[in-house]
N, C-alpha and C positions, 0 to 999 in steps of 0.2 A: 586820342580824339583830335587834338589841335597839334596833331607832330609834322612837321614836312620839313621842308630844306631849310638849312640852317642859313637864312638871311635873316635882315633887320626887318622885323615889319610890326613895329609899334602899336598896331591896330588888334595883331594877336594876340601882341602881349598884354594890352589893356585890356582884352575880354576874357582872357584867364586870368587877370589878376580880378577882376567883376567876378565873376564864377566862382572864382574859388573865396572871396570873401562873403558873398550870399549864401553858398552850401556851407561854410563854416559856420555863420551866425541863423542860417537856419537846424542845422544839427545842434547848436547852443540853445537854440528855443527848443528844441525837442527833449533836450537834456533838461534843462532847465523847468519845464514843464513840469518832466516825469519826475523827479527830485526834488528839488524845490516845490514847486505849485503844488503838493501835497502837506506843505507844510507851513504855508503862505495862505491869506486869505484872497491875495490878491497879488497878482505876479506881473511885473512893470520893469523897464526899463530899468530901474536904478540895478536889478541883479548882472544887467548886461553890462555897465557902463562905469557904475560906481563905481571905486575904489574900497570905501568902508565894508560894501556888503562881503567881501575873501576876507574873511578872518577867520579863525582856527579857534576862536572863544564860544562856539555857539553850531551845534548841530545843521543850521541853515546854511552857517558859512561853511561848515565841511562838507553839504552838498552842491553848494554852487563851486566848489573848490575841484569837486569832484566832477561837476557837467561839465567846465573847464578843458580837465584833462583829457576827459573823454571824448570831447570836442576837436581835440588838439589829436587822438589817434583816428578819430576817423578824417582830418583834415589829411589826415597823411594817405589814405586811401583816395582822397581826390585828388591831388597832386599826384598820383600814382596815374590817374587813369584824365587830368588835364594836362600835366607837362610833360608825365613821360621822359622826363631824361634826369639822370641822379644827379648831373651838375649845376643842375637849376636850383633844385629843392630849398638848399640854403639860401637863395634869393627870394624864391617865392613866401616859404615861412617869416622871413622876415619882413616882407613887405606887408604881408596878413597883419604881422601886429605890431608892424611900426603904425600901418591906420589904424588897427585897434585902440592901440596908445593915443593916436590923434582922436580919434572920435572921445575915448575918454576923456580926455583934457578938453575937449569944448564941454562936455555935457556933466561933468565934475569938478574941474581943473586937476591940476598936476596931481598923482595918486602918489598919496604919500605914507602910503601903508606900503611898510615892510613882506605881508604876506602877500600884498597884491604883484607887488615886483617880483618875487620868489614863486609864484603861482603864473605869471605869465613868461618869465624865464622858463622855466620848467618845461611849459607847455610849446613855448617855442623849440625846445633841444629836443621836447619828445616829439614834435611833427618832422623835424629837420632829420633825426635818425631814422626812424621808421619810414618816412617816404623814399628817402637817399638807399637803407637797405630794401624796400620792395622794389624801385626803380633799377637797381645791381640786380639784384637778382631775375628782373623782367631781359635784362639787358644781357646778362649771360647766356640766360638759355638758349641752346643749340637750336638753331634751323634746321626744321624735319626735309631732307631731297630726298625723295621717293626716288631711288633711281632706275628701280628693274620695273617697275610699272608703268613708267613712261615710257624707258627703253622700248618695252616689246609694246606696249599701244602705237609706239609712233613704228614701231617695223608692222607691227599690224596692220595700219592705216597707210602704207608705201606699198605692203603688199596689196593693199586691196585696189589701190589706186595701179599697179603694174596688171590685176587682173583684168580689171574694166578697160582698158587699155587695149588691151589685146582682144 
């Protein structure tokens, strides 16, 4: 979507890092929704943001643990079809949740749970692989040259162009 010549242009790269952190924490709401907010009476910020809510003691917290990762594999389908290139990936995953971590720290301070570091690790190695292998394998694939069909359309089109001619 945003691939072109490989120059600096800061302006790109700010709006796919915009893009890819709004379709990340809109697909976290969608997770979070479906998962959580059936189990919640009332579903708020603090599942996005908190630290205490990723705990592994409490059926809640294995579902936001879980909209999380899920989060984290569909991020890697956007990076797939915003950067398009496998050498990026590990920069853009990271940048995703190095401001994750910033926004957490203002809106919690420093998370200091164990699971939440191990939970957003995680989810960072699994967007970093899966975009890095969809992005390889986008990259490999062969260029179709059609080349007897063009061949004989353009001698068809020479021909027709030598008949009118005459």
């Amino acid at each position: 979507m945003f691939y072109g010549a490989m120059v600096w242009d800061p302006w790109l790269i700010i709006s796919q890092i915009v893009c890819l952190q709004c379709l990340y924490y809109l697909t976290l709401g969608i997770f979070m929704s479906v998962l959580v907010g059936a189990r919640v009476s009332r579903l708020s910020l603090v599942y996005f943001f908190d630290f205490s809510t990723l705990t592994a003691s409490s059926v809640t917290g294995w579902l936001a643990i879980a909209a999380f990762l899920l989060s984290s594999i569909a991020g890697s389908g956007y990076i797939l079809y915003l950067i398009e290139r496998a050498k990026k990936c590990l920069d853009f995953s990271a940048t995703l949740f190095i401001i994750h971590l910033f926004i957490c720290i203002m809106y919690g301070g420093w998370p200091s749970s164990w699971t939440w570091w191990i939970v957003n690790l995680t989810s960072l190695a699994l967007m970093t692989f899966l975009s890095e292998r969809l992005c390889i394998r986008r990259e490999l694939r062969e260029i179709p040259i059609p080349r007897h069909r063009s061949s004989k359309l353009y001698c068809y089109n020479f021909l027709s162009i030598l008949n009118f001619l005459h």
